[in-house]
Structure formats: C-alpha cells, structure tokens
mmCIF file of the C-alpha atoms, coordinates in Angstrom:
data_MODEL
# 
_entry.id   MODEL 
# 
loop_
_atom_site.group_PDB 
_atom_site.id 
_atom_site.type_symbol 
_atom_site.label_atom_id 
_atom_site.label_alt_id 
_atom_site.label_comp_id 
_atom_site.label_asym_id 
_atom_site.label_entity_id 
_atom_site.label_seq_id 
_atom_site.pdbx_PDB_ins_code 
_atom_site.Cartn_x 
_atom_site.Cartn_y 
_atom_site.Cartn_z 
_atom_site.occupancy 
_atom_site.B_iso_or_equiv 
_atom_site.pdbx_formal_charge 
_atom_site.auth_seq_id 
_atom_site.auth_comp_id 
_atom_site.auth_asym_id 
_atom_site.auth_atom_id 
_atom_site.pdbx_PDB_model_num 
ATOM 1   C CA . UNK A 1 1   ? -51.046 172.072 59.568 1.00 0.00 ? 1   UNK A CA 1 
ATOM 2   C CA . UNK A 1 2   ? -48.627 174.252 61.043 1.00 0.00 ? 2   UNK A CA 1 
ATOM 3   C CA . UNK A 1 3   ? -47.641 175.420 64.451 1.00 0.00 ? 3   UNK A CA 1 
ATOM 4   C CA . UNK A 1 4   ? -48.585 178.515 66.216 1.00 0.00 ? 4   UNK A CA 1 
ATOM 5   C CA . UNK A 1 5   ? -45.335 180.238 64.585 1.00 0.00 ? 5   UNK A CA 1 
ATOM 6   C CA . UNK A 1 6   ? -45.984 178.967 61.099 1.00 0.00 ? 6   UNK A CA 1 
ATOM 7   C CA . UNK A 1 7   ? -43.430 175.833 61.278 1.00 0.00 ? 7   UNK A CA 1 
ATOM 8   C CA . UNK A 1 8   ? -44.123 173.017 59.143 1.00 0.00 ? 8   UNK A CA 1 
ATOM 9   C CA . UNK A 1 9   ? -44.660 169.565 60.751 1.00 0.00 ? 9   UNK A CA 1 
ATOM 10  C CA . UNK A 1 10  ? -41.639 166.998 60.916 1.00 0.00 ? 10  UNK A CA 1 
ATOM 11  C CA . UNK A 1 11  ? -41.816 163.447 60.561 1.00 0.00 ? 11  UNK A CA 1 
ATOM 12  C CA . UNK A 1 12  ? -38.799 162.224 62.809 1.00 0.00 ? 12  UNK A CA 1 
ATOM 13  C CA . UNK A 1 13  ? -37.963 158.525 62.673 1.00 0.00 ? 13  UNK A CA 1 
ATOM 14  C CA . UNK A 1 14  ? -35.005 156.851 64.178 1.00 0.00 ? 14  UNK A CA 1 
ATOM 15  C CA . UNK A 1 15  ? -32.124 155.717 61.861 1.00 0.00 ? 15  UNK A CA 1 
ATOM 16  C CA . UNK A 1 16  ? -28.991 155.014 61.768 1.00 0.00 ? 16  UNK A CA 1 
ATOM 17  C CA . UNK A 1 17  ? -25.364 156.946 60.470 1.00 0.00 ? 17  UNK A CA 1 
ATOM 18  C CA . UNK A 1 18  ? -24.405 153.432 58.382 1.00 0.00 ? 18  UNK A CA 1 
ATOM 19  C CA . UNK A 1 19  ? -20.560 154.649 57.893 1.00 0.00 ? 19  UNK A CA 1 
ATOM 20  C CA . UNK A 1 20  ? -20.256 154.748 61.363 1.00 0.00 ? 20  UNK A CA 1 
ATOM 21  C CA . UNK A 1 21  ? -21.841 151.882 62.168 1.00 0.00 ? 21  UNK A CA 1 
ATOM 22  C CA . UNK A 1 22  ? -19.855 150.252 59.362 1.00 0.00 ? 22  UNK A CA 1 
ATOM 23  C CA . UNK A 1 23  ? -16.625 151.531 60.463 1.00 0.00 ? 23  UNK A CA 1 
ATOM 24  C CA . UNK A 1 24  ? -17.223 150.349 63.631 1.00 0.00 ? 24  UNK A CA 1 
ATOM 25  C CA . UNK A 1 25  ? -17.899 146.890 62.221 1.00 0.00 ? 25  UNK A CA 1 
ATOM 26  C CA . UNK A 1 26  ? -14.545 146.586 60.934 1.00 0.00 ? 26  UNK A CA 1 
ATOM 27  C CA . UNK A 1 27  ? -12.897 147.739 64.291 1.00 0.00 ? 27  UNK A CA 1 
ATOM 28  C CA . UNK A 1 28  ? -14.638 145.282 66.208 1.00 0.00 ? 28  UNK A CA 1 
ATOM 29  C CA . UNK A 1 29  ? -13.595 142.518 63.327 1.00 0.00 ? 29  UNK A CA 1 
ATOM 30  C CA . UNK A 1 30  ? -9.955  143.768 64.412 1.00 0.00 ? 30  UNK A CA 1 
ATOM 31  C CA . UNK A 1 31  ? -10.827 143.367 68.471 1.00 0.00 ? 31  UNK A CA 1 
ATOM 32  C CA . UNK A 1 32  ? -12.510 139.945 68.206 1.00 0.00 ? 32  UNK A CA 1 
ATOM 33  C CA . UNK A 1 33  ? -9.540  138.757 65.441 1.00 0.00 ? 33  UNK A CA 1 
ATOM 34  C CA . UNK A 1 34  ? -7.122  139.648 68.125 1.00 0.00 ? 34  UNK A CA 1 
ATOM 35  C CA . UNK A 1 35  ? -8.910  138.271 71.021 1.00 0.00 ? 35  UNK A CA 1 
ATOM 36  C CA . UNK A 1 36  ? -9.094  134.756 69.082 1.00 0.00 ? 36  UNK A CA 1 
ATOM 37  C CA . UNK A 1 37  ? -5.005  135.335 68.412 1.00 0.00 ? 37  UNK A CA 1 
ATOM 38  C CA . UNK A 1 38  ? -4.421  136.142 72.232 1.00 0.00 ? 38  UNK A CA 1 
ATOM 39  C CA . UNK A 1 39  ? -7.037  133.500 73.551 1.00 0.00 ? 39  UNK A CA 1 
ATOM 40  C CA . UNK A 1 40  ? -5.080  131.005 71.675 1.00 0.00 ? 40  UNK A CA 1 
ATOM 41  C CA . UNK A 1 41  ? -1.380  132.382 72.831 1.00 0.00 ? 41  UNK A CA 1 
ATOM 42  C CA . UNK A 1 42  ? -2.377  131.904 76.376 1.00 0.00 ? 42  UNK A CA 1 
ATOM 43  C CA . UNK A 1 43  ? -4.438  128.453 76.050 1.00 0.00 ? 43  UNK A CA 1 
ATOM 44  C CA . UNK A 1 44  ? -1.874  127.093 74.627 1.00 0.00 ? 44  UNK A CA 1 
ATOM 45  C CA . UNK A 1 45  ? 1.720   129.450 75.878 1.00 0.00 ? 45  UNK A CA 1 
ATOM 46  C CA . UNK A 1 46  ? 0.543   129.678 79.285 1.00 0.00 ? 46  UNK A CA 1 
ATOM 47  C CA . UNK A 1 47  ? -1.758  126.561 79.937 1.00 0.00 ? 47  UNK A CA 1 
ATOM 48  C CA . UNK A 1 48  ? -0.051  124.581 78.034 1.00 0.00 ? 48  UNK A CA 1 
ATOM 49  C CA . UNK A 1 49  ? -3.191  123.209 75.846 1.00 0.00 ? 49  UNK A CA 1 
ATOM 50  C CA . UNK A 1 50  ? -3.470  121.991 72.561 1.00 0.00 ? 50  UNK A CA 1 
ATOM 51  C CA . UNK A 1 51  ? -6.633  124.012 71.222 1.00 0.00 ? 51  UNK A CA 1 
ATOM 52  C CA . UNK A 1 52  ? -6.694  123.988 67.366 1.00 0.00 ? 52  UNK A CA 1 
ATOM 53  C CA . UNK A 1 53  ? -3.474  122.500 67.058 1.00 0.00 ? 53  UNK A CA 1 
ATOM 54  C CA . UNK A 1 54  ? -1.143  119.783 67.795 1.00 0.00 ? 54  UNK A CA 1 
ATOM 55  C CA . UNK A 1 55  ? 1.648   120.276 70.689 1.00 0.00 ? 55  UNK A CA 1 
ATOM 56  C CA . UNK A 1 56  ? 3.958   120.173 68.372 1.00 0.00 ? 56  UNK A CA 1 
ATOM 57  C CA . UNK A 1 57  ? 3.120   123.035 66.673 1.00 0.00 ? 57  UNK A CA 1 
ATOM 58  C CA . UNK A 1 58  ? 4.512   125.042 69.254 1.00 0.00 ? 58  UNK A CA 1 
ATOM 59  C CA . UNK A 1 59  ? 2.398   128.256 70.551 1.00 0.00 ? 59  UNK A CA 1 
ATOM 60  C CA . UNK A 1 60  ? 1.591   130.194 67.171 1.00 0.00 ? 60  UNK A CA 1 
ATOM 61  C CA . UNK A 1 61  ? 0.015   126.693 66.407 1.00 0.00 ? 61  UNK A CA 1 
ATOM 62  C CA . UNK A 1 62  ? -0.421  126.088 62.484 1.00 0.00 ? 62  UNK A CA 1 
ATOM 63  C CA . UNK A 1 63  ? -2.809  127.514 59.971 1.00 0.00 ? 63  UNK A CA 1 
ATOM 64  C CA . UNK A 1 64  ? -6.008  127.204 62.254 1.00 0.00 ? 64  UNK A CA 1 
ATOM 65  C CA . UNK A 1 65  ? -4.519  130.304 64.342 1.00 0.00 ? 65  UNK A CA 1 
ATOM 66  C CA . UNK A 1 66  ? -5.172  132.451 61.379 1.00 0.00 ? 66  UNK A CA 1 
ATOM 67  C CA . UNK A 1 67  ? -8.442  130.597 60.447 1.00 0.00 ? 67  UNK A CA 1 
ATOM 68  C CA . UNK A 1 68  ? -9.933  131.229 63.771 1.00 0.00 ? 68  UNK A CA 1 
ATOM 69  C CA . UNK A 1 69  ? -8.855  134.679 63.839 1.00 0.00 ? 69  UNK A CA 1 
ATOM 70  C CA . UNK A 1 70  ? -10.461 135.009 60.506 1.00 0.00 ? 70  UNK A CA 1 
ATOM 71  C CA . UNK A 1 71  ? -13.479 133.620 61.576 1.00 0.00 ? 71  UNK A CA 1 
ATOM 72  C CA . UNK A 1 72  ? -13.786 135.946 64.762 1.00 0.00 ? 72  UNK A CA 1 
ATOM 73  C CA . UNK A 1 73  ? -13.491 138.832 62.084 1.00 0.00 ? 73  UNK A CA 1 
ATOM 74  C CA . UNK A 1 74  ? -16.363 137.136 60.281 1.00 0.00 ? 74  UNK A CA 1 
ATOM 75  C CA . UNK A 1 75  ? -18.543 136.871 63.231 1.00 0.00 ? 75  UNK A CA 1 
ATOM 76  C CA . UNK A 1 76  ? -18.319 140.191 64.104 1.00 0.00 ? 76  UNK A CA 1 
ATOM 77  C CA . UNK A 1 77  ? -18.912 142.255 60.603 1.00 0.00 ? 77  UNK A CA 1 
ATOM 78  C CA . UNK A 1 78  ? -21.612 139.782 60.234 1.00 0.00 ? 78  UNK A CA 1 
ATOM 79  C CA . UNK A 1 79  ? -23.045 140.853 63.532 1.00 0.00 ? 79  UNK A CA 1 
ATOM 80  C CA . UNK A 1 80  ? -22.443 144.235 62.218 1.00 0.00 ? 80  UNK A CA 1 
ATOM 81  C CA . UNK A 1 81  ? -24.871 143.756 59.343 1.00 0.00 ? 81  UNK A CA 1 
ATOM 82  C CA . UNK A 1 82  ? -27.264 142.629 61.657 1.00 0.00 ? 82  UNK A CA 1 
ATOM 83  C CA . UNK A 1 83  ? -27.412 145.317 63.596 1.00 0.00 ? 83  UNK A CA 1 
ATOM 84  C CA . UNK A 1 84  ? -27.581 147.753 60.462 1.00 0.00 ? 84  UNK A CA 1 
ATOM 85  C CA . UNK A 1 85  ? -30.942 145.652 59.920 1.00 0.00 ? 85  UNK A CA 1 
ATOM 86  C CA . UNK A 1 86  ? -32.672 145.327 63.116 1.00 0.00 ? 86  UNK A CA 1 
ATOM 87  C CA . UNK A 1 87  ? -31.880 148.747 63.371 1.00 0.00 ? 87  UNK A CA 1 
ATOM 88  C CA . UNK A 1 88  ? -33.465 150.187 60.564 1.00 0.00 ? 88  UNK A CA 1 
ATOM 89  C CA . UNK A 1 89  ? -36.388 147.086 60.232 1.00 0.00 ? 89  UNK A CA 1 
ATOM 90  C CA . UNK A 1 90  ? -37.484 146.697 63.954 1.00 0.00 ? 90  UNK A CA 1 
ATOM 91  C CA . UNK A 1 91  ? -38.523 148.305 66.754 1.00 0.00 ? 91  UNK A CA 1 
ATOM 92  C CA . UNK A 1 92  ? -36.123 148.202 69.961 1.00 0.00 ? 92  UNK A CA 1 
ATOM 93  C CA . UNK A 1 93  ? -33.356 146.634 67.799 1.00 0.00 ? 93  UNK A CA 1 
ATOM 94  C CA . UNK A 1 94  ? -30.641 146.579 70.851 1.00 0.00 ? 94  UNK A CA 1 
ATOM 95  C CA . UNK A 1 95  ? -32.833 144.382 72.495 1.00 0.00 ? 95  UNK A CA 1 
ATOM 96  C CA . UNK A 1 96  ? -33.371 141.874 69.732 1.00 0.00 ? 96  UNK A CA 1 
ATOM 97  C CA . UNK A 1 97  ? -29.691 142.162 68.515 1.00 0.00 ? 97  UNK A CA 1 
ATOM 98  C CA . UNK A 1 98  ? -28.891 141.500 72.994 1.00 0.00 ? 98  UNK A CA 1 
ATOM 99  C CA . UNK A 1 99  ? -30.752 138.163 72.685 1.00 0.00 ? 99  UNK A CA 1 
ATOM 100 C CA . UNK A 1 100 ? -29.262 136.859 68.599 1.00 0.00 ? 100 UNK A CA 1 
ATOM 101 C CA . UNK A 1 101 ? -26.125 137.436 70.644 1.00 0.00 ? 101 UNK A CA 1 
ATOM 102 C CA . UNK A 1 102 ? -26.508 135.471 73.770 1.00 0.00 ? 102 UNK A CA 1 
ATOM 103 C CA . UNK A 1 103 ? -28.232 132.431 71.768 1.00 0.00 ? 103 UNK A CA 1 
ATOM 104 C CA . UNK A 1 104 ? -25.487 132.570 69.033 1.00 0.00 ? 104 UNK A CA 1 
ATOM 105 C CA . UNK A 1 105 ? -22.922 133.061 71.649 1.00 0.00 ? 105 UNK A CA 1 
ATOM 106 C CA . UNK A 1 106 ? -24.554 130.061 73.591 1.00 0.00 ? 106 UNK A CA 1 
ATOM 107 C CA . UNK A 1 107 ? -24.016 127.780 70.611 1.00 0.00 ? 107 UNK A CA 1 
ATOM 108 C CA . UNK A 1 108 ? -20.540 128.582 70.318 1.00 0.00 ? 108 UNK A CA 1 
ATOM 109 C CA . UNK A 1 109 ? -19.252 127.985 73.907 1.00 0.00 ? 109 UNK A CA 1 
ATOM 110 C CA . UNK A 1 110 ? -21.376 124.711 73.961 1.00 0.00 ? 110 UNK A CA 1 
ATOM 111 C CA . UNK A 1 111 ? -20.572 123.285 70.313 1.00 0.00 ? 111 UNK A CA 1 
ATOM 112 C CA . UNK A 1 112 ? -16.975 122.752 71.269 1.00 0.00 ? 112 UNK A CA 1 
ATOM 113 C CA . UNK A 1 113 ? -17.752 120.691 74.768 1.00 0.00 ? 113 UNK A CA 1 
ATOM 114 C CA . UNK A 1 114 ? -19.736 118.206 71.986 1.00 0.00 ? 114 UNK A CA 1 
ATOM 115 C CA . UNK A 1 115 ? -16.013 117.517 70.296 1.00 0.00 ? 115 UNK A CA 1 
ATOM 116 C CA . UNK A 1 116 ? -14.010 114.310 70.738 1.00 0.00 ? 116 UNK A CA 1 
ATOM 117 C CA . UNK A 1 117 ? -11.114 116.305 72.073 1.00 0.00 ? 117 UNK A CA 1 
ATOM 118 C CA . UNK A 1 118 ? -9.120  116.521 75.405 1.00 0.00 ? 118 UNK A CA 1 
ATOM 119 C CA . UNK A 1 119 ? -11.226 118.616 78.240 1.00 0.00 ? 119 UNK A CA 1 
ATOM 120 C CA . UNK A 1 120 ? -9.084  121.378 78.875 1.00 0.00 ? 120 UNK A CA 1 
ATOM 121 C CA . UNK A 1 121 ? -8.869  121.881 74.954 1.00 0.00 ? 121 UNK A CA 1 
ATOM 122 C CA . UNK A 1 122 ? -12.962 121.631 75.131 1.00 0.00 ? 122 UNK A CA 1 
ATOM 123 C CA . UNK A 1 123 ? -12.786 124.027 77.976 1.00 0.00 ? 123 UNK A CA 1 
ATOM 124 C CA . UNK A 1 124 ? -10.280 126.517 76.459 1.00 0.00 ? 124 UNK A CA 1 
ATOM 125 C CA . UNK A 1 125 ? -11.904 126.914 73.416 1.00 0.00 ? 125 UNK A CA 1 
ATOM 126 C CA . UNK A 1 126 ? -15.733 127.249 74.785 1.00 0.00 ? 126 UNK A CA 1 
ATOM 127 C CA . UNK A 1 127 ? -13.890 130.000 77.352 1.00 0.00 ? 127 UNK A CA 1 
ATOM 128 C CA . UNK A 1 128 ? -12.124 131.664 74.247 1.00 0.00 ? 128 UNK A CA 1 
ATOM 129 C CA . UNK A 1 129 ? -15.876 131.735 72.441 1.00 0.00 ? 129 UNK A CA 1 
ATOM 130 C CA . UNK A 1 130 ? -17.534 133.159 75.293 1.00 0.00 ? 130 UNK A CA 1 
ATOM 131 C CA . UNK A 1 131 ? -14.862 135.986 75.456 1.00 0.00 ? 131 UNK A CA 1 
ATOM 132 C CA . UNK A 1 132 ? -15.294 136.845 71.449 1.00 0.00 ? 132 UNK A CA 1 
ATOM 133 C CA . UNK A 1 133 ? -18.860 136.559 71.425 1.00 0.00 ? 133 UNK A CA 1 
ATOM 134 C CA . UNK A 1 134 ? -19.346 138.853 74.477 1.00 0.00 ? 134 UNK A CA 1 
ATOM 135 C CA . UNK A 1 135 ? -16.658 141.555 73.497 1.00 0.00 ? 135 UNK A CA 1 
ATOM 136 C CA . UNK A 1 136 ? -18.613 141.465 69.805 1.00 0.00 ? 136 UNK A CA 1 
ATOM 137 C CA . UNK A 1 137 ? -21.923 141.862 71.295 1.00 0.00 ? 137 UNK A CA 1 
ATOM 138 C CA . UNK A 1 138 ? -21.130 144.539 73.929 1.00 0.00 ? 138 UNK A CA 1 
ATOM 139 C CA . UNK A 1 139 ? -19.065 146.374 71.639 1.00 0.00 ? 139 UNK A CA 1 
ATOM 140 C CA . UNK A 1 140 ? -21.298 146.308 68.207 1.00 0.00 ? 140 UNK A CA 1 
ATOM 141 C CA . UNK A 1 141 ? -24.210 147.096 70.290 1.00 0.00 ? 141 UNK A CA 1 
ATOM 142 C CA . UNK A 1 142 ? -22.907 150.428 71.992 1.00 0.00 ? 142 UNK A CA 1 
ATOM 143 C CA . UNK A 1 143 ? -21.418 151.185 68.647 1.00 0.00 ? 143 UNK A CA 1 
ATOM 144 C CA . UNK A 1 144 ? -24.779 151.244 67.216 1.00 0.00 ? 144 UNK A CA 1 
ATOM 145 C CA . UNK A 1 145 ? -26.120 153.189 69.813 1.00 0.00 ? 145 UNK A CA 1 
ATOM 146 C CA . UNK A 1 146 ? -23.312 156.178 69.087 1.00 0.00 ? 146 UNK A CA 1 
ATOM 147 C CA . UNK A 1 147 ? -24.431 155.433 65.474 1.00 0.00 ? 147 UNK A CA 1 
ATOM 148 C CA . UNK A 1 148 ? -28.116 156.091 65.946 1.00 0.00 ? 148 UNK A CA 1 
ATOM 149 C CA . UNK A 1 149 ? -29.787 159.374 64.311 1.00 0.00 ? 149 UNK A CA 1 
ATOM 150 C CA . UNK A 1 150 ? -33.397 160.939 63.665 1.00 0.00 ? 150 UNK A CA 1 
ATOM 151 C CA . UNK A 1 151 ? -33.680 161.746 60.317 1.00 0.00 ? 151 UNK A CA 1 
ATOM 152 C CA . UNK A 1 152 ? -36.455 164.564 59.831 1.00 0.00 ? 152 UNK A CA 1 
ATOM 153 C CA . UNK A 1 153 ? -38.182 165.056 56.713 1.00 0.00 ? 153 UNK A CA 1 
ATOM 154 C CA . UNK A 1 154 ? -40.620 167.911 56.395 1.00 0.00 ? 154 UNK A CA 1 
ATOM 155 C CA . UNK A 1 155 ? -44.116 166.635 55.626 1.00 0.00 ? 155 UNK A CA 1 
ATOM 156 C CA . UNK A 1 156 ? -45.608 168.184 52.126 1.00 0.00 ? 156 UNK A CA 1 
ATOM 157 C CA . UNK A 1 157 ? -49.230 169.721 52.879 1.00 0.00 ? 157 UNK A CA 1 
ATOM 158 C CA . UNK A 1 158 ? -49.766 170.924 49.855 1.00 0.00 ? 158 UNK A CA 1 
ATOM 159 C CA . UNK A 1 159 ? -48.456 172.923 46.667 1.00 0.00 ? 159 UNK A CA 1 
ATOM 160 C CA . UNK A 1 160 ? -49.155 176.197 48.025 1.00 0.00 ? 160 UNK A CA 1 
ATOM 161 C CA . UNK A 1 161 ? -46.799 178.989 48.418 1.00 0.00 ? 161 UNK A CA 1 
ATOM 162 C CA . UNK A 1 162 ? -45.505 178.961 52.080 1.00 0.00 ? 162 UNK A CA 1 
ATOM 163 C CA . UNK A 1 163 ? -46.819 182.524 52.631 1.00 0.00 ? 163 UNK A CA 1 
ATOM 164 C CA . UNK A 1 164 ? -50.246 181.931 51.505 1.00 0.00 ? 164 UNK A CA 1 
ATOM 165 C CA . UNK A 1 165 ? -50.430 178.702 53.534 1.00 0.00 ? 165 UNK A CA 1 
ATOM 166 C CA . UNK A 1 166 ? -49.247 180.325 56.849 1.00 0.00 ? 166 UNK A CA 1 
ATOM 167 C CA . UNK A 1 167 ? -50.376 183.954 56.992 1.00 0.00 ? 167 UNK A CA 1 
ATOM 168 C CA . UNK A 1 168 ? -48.405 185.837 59.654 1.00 0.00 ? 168 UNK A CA 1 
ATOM 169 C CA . UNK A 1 169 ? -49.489 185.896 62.775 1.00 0.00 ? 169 UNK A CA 1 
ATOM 170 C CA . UNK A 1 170 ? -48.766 187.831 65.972 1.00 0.00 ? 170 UNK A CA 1 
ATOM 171 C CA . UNK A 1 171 ? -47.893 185.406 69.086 1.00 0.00 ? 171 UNK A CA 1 
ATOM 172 C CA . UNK A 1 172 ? -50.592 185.462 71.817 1.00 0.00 ? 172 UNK A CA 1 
ATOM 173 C CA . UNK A 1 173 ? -50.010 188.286 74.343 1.00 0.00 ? 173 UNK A CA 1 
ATOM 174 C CA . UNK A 1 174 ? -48.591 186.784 77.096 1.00 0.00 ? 174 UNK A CA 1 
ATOM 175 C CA . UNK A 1 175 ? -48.759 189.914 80.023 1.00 0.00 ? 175 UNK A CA 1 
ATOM 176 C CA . UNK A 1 176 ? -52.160 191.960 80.514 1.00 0.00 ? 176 UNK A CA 1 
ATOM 177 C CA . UNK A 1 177 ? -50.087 195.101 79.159 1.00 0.00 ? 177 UNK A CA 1 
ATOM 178 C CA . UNK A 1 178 ? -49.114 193.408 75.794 1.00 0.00 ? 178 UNK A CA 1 
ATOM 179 C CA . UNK A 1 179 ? -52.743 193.493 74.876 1.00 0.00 ? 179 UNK A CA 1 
# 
C-alpha cells in the first residue's frame, strides 16, 4: 500500500556505519594504550611505585610497560566488536554495552587489590584500570552513537508496474475554492 502521493512504504531499521565504528575502535585502542603508558609514568615517575615492575627498572619499567599497553589496546577493539554486535543484535545496545562495561571494568580495578603485592602498587594499578576502562567505555559508546544509521529498504508489494499499482491521483482540495 502506498501513501496518499503514491510513495512506496519503507522499512527503516536502525544500523550501524561499521567503518566508522571500526575506525573508531582503533582510535580508542590508541587512547586507552596511551593512558596505560602515562598511568604507569606517573605511578611509578611521580609516586614513586613499583606497578608492573621492579624499582630498579627505572620509570619506563621493563617489558610489562608495553604488555599492558598492549593489552589496553586489546580491551578496547574488543569492546569495539561488542558494540558492533549489541548494536546490530539487540535492542537499546548503549545500555547493555553501559552495564558489560561497568561489570568488566569492576573486575579489573578489584582483581589487582586480590594480588600479593605492596598497597600502593595494588592501589595504582586498580586506579590506572578504572581510568582505561572508563575512557574505553565513554568513548566507544559515543562513538557508536555518531556511528548509528537507518537503513531503508523499500518494501516489494508486488510485480506490478509502478504506474498501474499507483494510478495518479489529485491531492485532496485543501481551501473551499480549490474544489
């Protein structure tokens, strides 16, 4: 069925521009990669605390700089890829993608108070976690959002001809002197 003006019906349904979203993905694997770098300069250049590495490693630290860093880039392409799938699998997908983020967030700030290590490095590194997983969450999630389209597709009624399915019609008069 068409409209008054002959128009065919469109299905609209929410999706989702996957290059940008994608794109974005590997942005925010930069951000977080460099948070995890600068967390760890000023835990242990500033503070003086031995997160990840030894004191005598000095502030780089050793090979776990880079493997952390790594790891925040991980974290947040993989959040990336969930996003591309609650996005185009469930309804409301900010708001499921909002709370996967706060629990998995959650687990990392808490997971390193569990360690047999000295408090402030405990501290400094659940602190440095909550910073990464926030940034990744707030940033992948209005990401998406600029990412978000409708994708219309015109609904097939049936084989005929446009003309002879939607014979031309005048519009309704709309003043008493159109008539």
């Amino acid at each position: 069925m068409s409209d008054y003006y002959g128009n065919q019906p469109q299905d609209v349904r929410p999706g989702i521009d996957a290059g940008r979203l994608w794109a974005g993905g590997v942005a925010t694997a930069v951000i977080a990669a460099l948070l995890a770098v600068v967390g760890l300069l000023i835990a242990r250049g500033v503070f003086e605390v031995e997160v990840l590495a030894p004191k005598g490693e000095g502030v780089w630290g050793n090979a776990s700089t880079t493997t952390y860093a790594l790891v925040a880039a991980a974290v947040a392409l993989l959040a990336t890829g969930l996003m591309h799938l609650l996005s185009v699998a469930t309804p409301a997908p900010s708001q499921f993608f909002g709370w996967i983020m706060v629990l998995v967030t959650l687990i990392a700030v808490v997971l390193p108070l569990t360690l047999t290590v000295a408090p402030s490095a405990k501290i400094a590194t659940a602190a440095i976690n909550l910073v990464i997983g926030l940034v990744i969450a707030a940033v992948v999630n209005s990401m998406a959002a600029s990412a978000r389209t409708l994708h219309r597709r015109r609904r097939q009624q049936n084989a005929a001809p446009p003309a002879q399915r939607y014979p031309q019609q005048q519009p309704p008069p709309t003043r008493y002197y159109d008539q």
